[in-house]
C-alpha positions in Angstrom: 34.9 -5.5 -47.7 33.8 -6.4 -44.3 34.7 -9.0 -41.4 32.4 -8.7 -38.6 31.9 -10.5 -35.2 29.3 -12.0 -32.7 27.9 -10.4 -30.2 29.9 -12.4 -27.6 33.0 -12.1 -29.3 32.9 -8.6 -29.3 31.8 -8.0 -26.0 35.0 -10.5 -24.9 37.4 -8.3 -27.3 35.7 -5.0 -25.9 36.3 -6.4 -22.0 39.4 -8.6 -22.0 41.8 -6.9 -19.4 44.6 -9.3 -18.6 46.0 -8.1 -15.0 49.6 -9.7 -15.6 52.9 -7.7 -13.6 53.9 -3.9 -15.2 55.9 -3.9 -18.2 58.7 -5.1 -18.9 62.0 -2.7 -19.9 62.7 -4.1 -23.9 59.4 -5.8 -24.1 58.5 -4.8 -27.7 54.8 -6.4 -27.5 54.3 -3.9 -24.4 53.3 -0.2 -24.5 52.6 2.6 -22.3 49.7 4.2 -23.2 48.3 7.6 -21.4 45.1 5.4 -20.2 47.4 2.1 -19.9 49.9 -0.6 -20.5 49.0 -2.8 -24.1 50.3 -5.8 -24.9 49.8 -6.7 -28.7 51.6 -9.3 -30.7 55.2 -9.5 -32.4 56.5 -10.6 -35.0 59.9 -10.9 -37.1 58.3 -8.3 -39.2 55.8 -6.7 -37.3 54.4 -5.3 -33.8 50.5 -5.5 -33.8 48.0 -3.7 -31.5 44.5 -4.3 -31.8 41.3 -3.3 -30.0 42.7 -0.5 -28.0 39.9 2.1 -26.8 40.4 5.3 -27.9 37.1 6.9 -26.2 34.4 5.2 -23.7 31.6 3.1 -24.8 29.0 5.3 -26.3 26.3 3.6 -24.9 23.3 4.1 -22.4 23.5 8.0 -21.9 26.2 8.4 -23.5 24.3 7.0 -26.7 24.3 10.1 -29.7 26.8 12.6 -27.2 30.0 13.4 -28.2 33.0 10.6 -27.4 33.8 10.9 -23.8 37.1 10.1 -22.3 38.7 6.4 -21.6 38.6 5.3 -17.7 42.2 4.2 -17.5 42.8 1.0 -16.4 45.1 -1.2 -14.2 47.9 -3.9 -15.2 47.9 -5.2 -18.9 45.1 -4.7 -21.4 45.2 -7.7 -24.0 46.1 -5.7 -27.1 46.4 -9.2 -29.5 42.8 -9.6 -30.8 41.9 -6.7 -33.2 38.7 -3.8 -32.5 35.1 -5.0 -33.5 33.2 -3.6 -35.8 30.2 -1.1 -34.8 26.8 -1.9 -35.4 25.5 -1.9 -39.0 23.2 -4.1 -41.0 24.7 -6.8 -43.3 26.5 -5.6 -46.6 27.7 -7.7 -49.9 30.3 -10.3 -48.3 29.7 -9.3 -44.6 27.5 -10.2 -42.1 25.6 -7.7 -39.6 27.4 -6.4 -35.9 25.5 -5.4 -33.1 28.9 -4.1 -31.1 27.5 -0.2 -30.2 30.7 -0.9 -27.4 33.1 -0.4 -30.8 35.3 3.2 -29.9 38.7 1.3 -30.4 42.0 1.7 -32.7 44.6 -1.3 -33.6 48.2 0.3 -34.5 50.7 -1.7 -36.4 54.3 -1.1 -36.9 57.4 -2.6 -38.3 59.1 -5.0 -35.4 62.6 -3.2 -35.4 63.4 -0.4 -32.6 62.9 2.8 -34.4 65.9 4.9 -34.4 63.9 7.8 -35.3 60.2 8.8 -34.8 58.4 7.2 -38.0 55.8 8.9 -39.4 52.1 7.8 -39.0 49.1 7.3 -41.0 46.0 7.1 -39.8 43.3 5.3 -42.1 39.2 5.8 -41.9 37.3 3.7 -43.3 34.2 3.6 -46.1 30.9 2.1 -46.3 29.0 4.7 -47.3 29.0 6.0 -43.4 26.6 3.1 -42.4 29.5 -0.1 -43.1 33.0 -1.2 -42.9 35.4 -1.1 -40.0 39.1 -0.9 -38.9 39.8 -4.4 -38.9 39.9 -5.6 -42.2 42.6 -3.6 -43.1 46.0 -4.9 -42.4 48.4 -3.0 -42.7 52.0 -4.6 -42.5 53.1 -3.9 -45.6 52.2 -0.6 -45.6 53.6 -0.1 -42.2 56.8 -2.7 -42.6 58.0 -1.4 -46.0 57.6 2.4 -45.5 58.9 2.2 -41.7 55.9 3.7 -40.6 53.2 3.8 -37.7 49.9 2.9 -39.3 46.6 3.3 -37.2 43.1 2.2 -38.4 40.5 3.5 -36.7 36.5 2.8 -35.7 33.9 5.4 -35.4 30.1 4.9 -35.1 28.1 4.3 -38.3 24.7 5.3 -39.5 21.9 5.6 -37.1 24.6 5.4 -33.8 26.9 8.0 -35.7 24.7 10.5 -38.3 22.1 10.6 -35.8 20.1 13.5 -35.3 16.8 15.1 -33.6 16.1 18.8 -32.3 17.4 19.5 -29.1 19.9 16.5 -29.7 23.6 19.1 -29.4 25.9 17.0 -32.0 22.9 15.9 -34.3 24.9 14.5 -37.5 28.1 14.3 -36.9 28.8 11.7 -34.0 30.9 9.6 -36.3 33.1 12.8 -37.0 33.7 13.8 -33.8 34.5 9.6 -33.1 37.5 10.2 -35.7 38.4 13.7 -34.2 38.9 11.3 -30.9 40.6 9.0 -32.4 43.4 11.9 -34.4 43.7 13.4 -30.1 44.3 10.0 -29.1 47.3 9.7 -31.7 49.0 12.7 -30.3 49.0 11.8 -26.8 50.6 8.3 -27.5 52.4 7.9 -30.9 55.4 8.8 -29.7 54.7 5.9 -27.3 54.5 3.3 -30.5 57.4 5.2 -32.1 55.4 7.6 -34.2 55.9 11.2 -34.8 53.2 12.7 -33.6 54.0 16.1 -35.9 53.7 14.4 -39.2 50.4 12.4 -38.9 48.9 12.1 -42.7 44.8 10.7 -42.0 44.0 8.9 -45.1 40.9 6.8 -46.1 39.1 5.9 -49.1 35.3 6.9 -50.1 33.4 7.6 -47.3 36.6 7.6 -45.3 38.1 10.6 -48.0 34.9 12.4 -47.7 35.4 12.7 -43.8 38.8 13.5 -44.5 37.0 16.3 -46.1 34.7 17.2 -43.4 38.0 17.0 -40.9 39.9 19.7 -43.6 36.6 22.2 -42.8 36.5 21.4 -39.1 37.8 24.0 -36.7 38.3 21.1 -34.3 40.7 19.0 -36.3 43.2 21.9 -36.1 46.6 20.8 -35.7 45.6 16.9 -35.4 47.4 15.9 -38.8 49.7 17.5 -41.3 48.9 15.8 -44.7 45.8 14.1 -46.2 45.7 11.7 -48.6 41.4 11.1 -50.1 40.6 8.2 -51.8 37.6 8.3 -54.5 35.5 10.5 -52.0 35.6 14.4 -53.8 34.3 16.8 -51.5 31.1 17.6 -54.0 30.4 14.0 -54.7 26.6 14.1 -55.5 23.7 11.5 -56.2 21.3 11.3 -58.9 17.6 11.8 -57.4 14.8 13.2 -59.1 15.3 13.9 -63.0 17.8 16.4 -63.6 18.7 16.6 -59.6 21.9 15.1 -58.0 21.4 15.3 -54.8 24.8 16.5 -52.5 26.0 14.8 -49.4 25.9 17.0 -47.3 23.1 17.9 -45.0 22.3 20.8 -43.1 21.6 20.0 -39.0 18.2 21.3 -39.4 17.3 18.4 -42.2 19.3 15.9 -40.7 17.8 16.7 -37.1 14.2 16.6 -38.2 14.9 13.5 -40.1 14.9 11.8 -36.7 11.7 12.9 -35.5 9.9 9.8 -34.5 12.5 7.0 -35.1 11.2 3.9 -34.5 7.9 4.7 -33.1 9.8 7.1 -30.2 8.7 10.2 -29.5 11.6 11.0 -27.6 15.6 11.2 -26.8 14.8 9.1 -23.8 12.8 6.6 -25.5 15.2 6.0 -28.0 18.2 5.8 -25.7 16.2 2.6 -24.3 16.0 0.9 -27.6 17.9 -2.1 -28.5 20.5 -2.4 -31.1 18.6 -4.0 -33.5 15.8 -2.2 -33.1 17.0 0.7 -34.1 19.0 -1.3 -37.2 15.8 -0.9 -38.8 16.4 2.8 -39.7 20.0 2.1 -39.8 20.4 3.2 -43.5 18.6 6.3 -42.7 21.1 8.2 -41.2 24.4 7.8 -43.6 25.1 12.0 -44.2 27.1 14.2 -42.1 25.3 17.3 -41.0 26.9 20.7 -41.3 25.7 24.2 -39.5 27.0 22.2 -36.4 30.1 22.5 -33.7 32.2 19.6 -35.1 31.3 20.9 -39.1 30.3 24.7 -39.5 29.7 24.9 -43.0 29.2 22.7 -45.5 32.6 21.1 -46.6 32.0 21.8 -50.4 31.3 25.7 -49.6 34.6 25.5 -47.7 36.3 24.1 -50.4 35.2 26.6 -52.7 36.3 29.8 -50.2 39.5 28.5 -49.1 37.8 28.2 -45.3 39.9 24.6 -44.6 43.0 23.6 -43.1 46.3 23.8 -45.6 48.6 20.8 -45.7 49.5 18.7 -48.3 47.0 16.3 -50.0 47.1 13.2 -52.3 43.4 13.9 -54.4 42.6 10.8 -56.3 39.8 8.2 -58.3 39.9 5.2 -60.0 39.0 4.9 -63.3 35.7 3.3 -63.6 34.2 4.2 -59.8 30.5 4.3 -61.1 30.6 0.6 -62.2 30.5 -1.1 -58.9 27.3 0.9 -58.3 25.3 0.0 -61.6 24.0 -3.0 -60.8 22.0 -0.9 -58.2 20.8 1.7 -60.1 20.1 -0.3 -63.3 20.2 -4.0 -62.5 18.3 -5.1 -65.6 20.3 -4.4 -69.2 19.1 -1.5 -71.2 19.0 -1.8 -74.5 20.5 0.8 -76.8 17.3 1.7 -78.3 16.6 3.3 -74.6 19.6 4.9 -73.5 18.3 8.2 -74.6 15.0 7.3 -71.9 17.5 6.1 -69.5 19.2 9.4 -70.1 16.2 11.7 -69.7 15.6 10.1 -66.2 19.2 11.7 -65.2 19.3 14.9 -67.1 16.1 15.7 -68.6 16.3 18.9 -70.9 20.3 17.7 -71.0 19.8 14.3 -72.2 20.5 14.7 -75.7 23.7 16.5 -75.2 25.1 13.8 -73.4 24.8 11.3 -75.8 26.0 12.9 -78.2 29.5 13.7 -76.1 28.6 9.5 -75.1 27.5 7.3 -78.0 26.7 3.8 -77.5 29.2 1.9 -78.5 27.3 -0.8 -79.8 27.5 -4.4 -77.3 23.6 -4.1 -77.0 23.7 -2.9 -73.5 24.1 0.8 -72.6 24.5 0.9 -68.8 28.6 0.9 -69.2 28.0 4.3 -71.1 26.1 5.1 -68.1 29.0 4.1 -65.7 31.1 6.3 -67.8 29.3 9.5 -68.1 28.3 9.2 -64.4 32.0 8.6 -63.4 33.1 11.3 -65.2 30.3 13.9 -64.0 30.3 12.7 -60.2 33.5 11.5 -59.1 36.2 11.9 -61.8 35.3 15.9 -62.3 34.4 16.4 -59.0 37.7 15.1 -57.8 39.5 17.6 -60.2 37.3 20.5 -58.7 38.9 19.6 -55.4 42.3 19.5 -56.5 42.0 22.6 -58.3 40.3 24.3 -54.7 42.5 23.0 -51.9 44.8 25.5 -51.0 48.0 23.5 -50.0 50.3 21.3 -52.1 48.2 18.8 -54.0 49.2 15.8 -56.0 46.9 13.7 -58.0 46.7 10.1 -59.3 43.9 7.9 -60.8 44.0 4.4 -60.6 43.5 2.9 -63.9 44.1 -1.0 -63.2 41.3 -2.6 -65.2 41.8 -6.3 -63.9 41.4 -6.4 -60.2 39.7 -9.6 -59.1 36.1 -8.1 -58.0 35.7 -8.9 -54.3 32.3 -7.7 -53.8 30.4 -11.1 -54.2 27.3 -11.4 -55.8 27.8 -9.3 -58.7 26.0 -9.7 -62.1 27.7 -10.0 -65.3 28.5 -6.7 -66.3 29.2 -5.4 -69.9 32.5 -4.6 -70.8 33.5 -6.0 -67.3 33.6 -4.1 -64.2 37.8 -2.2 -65.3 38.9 -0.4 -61.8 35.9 -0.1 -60.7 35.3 2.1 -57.2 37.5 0.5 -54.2 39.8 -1.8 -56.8 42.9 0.0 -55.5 42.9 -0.9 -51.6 43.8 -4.7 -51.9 47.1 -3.1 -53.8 47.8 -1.2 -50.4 45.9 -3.4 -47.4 46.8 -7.3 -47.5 43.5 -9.1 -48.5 44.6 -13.3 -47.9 43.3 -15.3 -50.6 42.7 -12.6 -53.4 44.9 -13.6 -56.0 47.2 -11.2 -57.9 49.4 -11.4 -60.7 52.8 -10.5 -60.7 52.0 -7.2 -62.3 49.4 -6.1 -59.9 52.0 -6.8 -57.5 54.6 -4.9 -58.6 52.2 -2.2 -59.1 51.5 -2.5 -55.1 54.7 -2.2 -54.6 54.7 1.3 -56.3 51.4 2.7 -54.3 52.6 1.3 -51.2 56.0 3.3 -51.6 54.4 6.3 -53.1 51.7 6.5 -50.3 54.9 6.0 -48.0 56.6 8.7 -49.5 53.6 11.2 -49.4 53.5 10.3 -45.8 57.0 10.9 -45.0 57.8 14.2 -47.2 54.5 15.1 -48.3 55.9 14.4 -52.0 54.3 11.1 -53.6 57.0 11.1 -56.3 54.8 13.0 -58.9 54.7 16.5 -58.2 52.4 18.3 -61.2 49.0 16.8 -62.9 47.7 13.3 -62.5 49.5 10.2 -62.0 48.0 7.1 -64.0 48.9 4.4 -61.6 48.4 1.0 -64.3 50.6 -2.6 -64.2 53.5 -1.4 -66.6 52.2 2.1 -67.7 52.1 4.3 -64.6 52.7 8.2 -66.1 51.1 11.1 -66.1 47.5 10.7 -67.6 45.2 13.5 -69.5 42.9 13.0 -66.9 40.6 16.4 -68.1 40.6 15.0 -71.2 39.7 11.8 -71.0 36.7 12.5 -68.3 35.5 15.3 -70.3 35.9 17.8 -67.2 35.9 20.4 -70.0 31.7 19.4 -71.2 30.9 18.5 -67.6 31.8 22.1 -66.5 29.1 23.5 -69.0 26.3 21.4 -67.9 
């Protein structure tokens, strides 16, 4: 899910300054920002802002330190051509960005004069902390049908923004403290846009809910939004590593800072600060988990969870279905017969194995990686989602999106059996606009519903379903038996 841009191109978004005479009084494509005027682009519906800086370029010495503050500018900043991405390697449908210059925000809201502040949300991104960026979102639905501010936001990515080497302060959680910028920016100028700067809800799906996370245990993001709304990225979300291990996110500094210890043949801080982009691409991958023990993150976000130690607002805690099928092809991109699921099994869970298939038989199509999917969405994200709504200590409302016929817009996807059902990411073209993904008339009306409900939560911190799970599913949305059907009950004896 990624649009990226040239070199050049985002150099000329990054740059373009159009010195044109002050605003004008009723000119609805100008704004007064505390660093400078913006003009964006207007239409019937809509007001769009794009590539607005929301912290200086972290580049040169300012490469791996915490954001530092925008140089404000003189006369008219062109606000109509939307942020570039940062730097990051190629992904499925996407092509690579070398933009480190990539600290900036677009803001959309509805066209009309707002009579009263609206409120605003504030979306981060996924990609697994080394992808994805603010502009292939749009949001004028979700900003024109809720009367609402929406902002989507930038922050560096993998080796630029989970960095880290000893003696390096910040080591692990540049990214964070990019989003942390981006929340202080909000507060100084949505009033400005017609936002509300009291009732901010920061929002985001997979990596972009886990940093959500990592912003609920950080000290620092006191007082910078009042609801949260995490989108298939639970807190404890963990990878299978060695037999029997799942590996969790979450690293401490010390790991994270020694994990940087000769990057790309440099033996030092300065050496590396002189590398090229692409250079240090190369290790790009590397560097894609947050570090706690650190200023921006004290204590691992899980841990926090767990003791009550985060910020209390209201949260919207939800999955989709089938997340784990998206990632199969990955993990086991040749079929396995049903004659070795129990191997396949003993790579995972070793002494465990057997006890897992019997909770999970094969259900006899010859191939056993959807039993896989299943077991491994229930035990990673489905469970672990419920552990964080049963932890968080303010309001919480659940949902799971259970939409089995999305088209799949990750290209290059093998068959896969059973088909792929709502696989991880299948609800955001139901909230974002996605031009040329087809959808039928009952996936629409089921956007409709999410983009109201997320509107509501936003607004009232009430997405319309106060108690248990909402299923959210074309012509069956209701409360689901979401412990029962994911087997939270087994999973919590393993």
């Amino acid at each position: 899910m990624a649009r990226t841009y040239t070199v050049a191109v985002a150099a000329a978004m990054a740059l373009a300054v159009v010195h044109v005479p002050a605003a004008f009084a009723g000119d609805a494509a100008v704004v007064r920002t505390d660093k400078g005027t913006v003009r964006g682009t207007v239409t019937q519906q809509a007001r769009t802002f794009g590539n607005i800086p929301f912290a200086a370029a972290p580049v040169g010495a300012d490469r791996w330190r915490d954001p530092q503050p925008v140089t404000a500018w003189q006369g008219v900043r062109d606000a109509t051509t939307p942020a570039p991405m940062c730097a990051q390697t190629p992904e499925p449908g996407g092509q690579p960005s070398l933009a480190e210059d990539c600290l900036y925000l677009n803001v959309t809201t509805p066209a009309s004069h707002a009579r009263t502040p609206r409120p605003v949300m504030v979306w981060i991104h996924g990609g697994s902390f080394v992808s994805g960026g603010a502009s292939t979102y749009d949001a004028r639905r979700l900003a024109t049908e809720n009367d609402a501010v929406v902002v989507t936001v930038n922050y560096r990515l993998g080796v630029f923004g989970f960095f880290g080497h000893p003696g390096l302060p910040g080591s692990g959680t540049f990214g964070l403290a990019d989003q942390q910028a981006a929340l202080q920016w909000v507060q100084r100028n949505a009033p400005a846009f017609g936002g509300d700067a009291r009732n901010v809800t920061v929002f985001g799906e997979s990596a972009g809910a886990l940093s959500i996370c990592a912003q609920l245990a950080s000290p620092r993001a006191a007082g910078l939004f009042a609801k949260t709304i995490m989108q298939s990225g639970p807190c404890g979300v963990q990878a299978p590593t060695t037999p029997g291990t799942f590996e969790p996110l979450w690293k401490p500094r010390a790991e994270v800072e020694q994990s940087g210890v000769g990057t790309a043949g440099c033996a030092d801080l300065t050496c590396l600060r002189a590398l090229p982009v692409d250079r240090l691409l190369t290790v790009h991958e590397r560097f894609s988990t947050p570090a706690f023990d650190t200023a921006v993150l004290p204590i691992d976000p899980v841990l926090a969870q767990r003791t009550g130690r985060m910020h209390r607002v209201p949260s919207l805690v939800g999955t989709t279905h089938d997340e784990m099928t998206l990632f199969m092809p990955q993990v086991f991109p040749q079929p396995i017969p049903e004659a070795g699921y129990r191997q396949a099994l003993a790579g995972l869970f070793t002494t465990n194995a057997e006890k897992v298939a019997a909770r999970y038989p094969v259900n006899g199509n010859g191939d056993a990686r959807d039993e896989i999917a299943r077991l491994l969405t229930d035990k990673l994200w489905s469970c672990t989602a419920q552990t964080t709504r049963d932890e968080l200590r303010g309001p919480v409302s659940g949902y799971e999106f259970a939409q089995r016929d999305i088209p799949m817009f990750f290209p290059g996807l093998p068959e896969f059996p059973g088909g792929y059902g709502a696989f991880h990411a299948s609800e955001i073209p139901l909230l974002f606009e996605f031009p040329g993904l087809p959808l039928t008339a009952g996936q629409r009306e089921l956007s409709d519903y999410m983009i109201a409900a997320w509107g509501r939560f936003a607004r009232t911190g009430d997405p319309g379903w106060r108690a248990g799970v909402q299923s959210l599913e074309a012509g069956a949305v209701g409360p689901a038996d979401f412990r029962r059907d994911h087997q939270c009950g087994f999973w919590s004896t393993m």
